[in-house]
N, C-alpha and C positions, 0 to 999 in steps of 0.2 A: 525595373528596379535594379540596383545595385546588388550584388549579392554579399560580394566583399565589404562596403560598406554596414548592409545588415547585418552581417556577421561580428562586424566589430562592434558594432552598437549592443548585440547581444551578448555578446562577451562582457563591455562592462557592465548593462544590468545582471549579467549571472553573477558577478563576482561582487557588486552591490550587497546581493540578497545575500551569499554564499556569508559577507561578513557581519551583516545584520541578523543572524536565525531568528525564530520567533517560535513557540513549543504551539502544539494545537489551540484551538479558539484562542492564542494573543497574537497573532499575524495583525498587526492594528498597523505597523510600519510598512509592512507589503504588501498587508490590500490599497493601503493608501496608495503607497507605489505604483500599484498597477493599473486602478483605474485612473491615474493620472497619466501614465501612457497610454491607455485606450483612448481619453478624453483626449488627448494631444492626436492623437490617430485619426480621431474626428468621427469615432462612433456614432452612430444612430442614438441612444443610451447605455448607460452607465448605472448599476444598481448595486448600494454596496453595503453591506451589513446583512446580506444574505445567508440565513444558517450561521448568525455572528459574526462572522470576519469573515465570509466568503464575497467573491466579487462576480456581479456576471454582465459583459459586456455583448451588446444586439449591434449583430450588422446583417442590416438588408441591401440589396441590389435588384435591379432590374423588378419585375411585376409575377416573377413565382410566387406559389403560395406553399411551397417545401420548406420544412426547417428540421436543419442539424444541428448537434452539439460539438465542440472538443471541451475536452476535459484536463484540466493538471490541477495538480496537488501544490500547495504551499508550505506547508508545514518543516518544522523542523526536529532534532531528537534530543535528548537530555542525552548528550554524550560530551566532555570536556575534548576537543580537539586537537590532535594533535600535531598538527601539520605545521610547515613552518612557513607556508605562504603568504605575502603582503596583505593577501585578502583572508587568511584564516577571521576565525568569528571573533568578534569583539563582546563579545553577550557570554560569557563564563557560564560553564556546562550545558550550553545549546549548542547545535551544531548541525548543519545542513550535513547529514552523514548516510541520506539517501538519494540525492540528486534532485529533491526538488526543488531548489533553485533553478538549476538546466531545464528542470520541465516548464516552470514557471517561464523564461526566457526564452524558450525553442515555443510556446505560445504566442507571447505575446509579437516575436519576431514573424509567427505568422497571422498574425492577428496586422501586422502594421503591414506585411507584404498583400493581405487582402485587402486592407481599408485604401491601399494606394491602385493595386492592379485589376482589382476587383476581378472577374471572370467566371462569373459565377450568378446563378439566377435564384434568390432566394434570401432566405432568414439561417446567418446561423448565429448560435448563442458559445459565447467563450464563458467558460466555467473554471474560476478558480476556485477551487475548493480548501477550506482548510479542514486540518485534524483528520488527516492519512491515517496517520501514522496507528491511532488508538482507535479506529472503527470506527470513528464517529462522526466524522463531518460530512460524509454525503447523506447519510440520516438528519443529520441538519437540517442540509440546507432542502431535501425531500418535507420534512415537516415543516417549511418556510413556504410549504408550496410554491417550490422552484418550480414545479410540470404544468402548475395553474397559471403563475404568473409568466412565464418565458416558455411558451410550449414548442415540446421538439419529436422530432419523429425518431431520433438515432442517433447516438454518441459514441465516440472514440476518444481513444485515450491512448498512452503510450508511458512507458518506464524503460531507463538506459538499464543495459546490463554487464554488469563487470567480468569480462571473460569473450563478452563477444568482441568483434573487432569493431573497430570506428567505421562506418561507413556500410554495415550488415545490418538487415534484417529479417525478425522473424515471430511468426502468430503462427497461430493453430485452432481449427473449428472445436465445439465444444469447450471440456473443460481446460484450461489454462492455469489456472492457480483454485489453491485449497480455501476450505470454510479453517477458523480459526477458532475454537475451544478454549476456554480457559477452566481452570481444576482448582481448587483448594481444599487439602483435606486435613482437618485435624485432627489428634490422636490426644488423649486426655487420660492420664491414670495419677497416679499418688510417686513424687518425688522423691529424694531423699537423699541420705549420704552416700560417696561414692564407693564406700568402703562397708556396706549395710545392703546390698540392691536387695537380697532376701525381706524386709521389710516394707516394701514399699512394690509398685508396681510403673517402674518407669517406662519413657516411651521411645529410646533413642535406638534402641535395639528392634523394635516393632519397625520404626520408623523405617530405617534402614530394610528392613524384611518385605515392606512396604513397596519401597523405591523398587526393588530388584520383582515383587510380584508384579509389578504394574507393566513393568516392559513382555508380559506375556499375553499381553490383549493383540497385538499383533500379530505376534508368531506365534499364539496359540488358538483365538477366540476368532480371529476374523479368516476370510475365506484366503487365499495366498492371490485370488487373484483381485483381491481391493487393495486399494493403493491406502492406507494409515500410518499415523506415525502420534508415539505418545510420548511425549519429553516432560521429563523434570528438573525442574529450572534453578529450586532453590530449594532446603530444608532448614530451619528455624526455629531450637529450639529454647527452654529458659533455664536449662542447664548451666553449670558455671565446672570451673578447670576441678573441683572436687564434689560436688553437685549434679547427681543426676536427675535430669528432667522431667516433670510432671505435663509439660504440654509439648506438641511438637506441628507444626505449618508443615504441610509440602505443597507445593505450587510449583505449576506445571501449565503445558497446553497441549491440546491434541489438534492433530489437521486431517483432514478428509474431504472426498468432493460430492457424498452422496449424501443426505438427511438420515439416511436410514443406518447409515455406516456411523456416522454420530451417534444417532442414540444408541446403537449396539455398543461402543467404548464407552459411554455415560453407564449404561448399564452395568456393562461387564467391570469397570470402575466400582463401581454403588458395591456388587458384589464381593468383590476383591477386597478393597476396602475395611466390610463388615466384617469378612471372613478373618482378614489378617489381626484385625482386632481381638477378635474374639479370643486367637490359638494365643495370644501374649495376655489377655484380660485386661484390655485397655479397653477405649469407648473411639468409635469413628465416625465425624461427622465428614459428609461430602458436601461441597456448593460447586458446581457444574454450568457454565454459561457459553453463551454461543455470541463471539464477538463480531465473527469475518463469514461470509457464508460463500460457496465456490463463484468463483468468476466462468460464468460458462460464455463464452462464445456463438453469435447466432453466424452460422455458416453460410450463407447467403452474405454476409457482409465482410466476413472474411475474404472471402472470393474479391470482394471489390474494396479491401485494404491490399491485399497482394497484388491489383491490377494499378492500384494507384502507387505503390510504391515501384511500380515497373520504371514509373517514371521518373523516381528519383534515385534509387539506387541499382547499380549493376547487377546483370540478371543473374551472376553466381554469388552473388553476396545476398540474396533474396532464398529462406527456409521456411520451411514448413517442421513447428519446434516437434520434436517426437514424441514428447511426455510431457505432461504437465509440470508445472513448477508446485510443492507441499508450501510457498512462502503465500503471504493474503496480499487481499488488496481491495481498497474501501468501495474501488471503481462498482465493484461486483454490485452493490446496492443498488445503481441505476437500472443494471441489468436486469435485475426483478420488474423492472418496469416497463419498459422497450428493450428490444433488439441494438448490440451494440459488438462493438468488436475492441479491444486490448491488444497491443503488438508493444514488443521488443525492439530495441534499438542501441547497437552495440556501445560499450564504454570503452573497451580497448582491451586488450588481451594483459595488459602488464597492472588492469585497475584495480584500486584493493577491492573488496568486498564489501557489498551497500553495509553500513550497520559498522563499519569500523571506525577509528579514532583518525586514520591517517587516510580516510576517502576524501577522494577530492573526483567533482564532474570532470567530463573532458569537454574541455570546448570545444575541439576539432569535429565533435558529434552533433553541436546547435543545430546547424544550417539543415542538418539530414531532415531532424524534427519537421523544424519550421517548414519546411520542403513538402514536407510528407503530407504534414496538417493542410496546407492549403491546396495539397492535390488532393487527398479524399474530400475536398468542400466543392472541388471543380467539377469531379467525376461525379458526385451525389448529387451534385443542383447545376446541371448543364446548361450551358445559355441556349437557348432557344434558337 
């Protein structure tokens, strides 16, 4: 095959999708998209409305009875764009502003490099996934009985990273990225004038006492050597500029990569919480949910994501990450079910930061992907 060719080819479907975004379960324009390139690739099948708007494309070769997965995400983020590129999004406050267009693209580039070169003895299933983004579309497409209908022995997946260099990669055995927690807690007393607080028992002051208690589940409640972090996000009250508040929202999230390290912040939350209420004579309700749970890493396949990427990237641009990353990732839901491996794949030292208004993929990184994905398919289902 052509590489240079696939490469351009990949470039225009990323910049396609990048100008199309679509928010979770409405990807209706890029799943269409993409089984219309699997179908043009000449797939074995094509199934689409998986988990909603997920797509999963089967290719077999040769008389194995092995089967793999690769895995990319589709989805896009409620964020207005700021970029000024030809391809910026045309779809007003969505916006491809965590590379899953490039992921989407660095698949399907290896999805048509295997439908053409094949090399490989076996079944694998290409999985696009939508609704990354909010925890929920690999539960999807799990309750569509994806593992019933398409069964696989092991999945991979991959995410560019802004900071690494184009052309670097790098995974790590175990845990890799955190569980994801969400918090809301409210705070309820009797409002009143702003000018009167002695009358009333407002809650902007609690609130605030709140926000500042909560950051001590880490540095005070957990061990120093667990890795947590408890952020709050937003606070919300129904105060006005001479009006103080009788309700008050804080909303937040907590990460962590052990079950047990979770409900200890749930806890020590619930606690904290009740307590800080009480000293102000306000009322504190908690709701406490568990969105992202850790992406753990099976080490045995690690081992043979590092040996497959020997062969596409340069042996000093090839890591082993030192720490996990506190950000989520939906991938991890599969991992409850089989053995699978998550690697890294650099964006460029100068990229903004996933989650920003002015990210943009780099295309210079496709071909790595594409590269990648169809070596770990060659190395896991060897021709005979």
């Amino acid at each position: 095959m052509d590489l240079r060719s696939l490469e351009e080819d990949m470039t225009v479907w990323r910049r396609d999708l990048h100008a199309h975004p679509e928010f979770g379960f409405e990807e209706k324009r890029t799943s269409s998209f993409v089984a219309a390139k699997l179908r043009e690739f000449g797939f074995d099948d094509v199934t689409e409305s998986v988990g909603g708007t997920g797509v999963v494309g089967t290719l077999k070769r040769g008389s194995g009875n092995r089967s793999i997965a690769l895995r990319a995400d589709m989805d896009a983020l409620r964020i207005t764009e700021q970029g000024t590129m030809a391809y910026r999004s045309r779809n007003p406050g969505v916006m491809h502003a965590c590379g899953h267009d490039g992921h989407t693209a660095m698949l399907l580039g290896a999805a048509k490099m295997l439908a053409e070169e094949a090399g490989f003895d076996g079944t694998v299933r290409f999985i696009f996934q939508p609704a990354e983004e909010w925890g929920k579309g690999a539960l999807a497409m799990l309750d569509h009985r994806l593992m019933e209908r398409f069964p696989f022995e092991e999945i991979y997946g991959l995410h560019n990273m802004p900071g690494l260099p184009v052309g670097h990669f790098e995974t790590r055995d175990g845990p890799i990225m955190s569980a994801e927690d969400n918090f809301e807690i409210i705070l309820k007393g009797v409002g009143g004038h702003a000018a009167r607080p002695h009358w009333g028992n407002e809650v902007l002051v609690a609130a605030c006492a709140l926000v500042t208690n909560l950051q001590t589940i880490v540095s005070r409640r957990l061990s120093p050597t667990d890795i947590g972090v408890v952020s709050v996000t937003e606070l919300i009250t129904d105060g006005t500029r001479n009006a103080l508040p009788g309700m008050a929202r804080i909303l937040g999230d907590a990460r962590s990569f052990r079950p047990e390290i979770s409900a200890e912040i749930e806890k020590q939350m619930r606690i904290i919480a009740e307590g800080t209420a009480l000293s102000y004579n306000v009322v504190a309700e908690v709701a406490y949910t568990r969105e992202f749970v850790p992406l753990l890493n099976d080490a045995a396949l690690v081992d043979e994501a590092f040996a497959a990427a020997r062969s596409v990237f340069d042996a000093d641009h090839i890591s082993a990450a030192r720490e996990p990353m506190t950000a989520s990732e939906d991938f991890a839901r599969f991992l409850e079910h089989m053995p699978g491996c998550f690697v890294f794949v650099g964006n460029g030292r100068e990229s903004a930061p996933l989650h920003n208004p002015t990210y943009d993929f780099n295309d210079a990184g496709l071909l790595f992907g594409a590269r990648f994905h169809a070596a770990i398919v060659r190395q896991r289902l060897p021709l005979p």
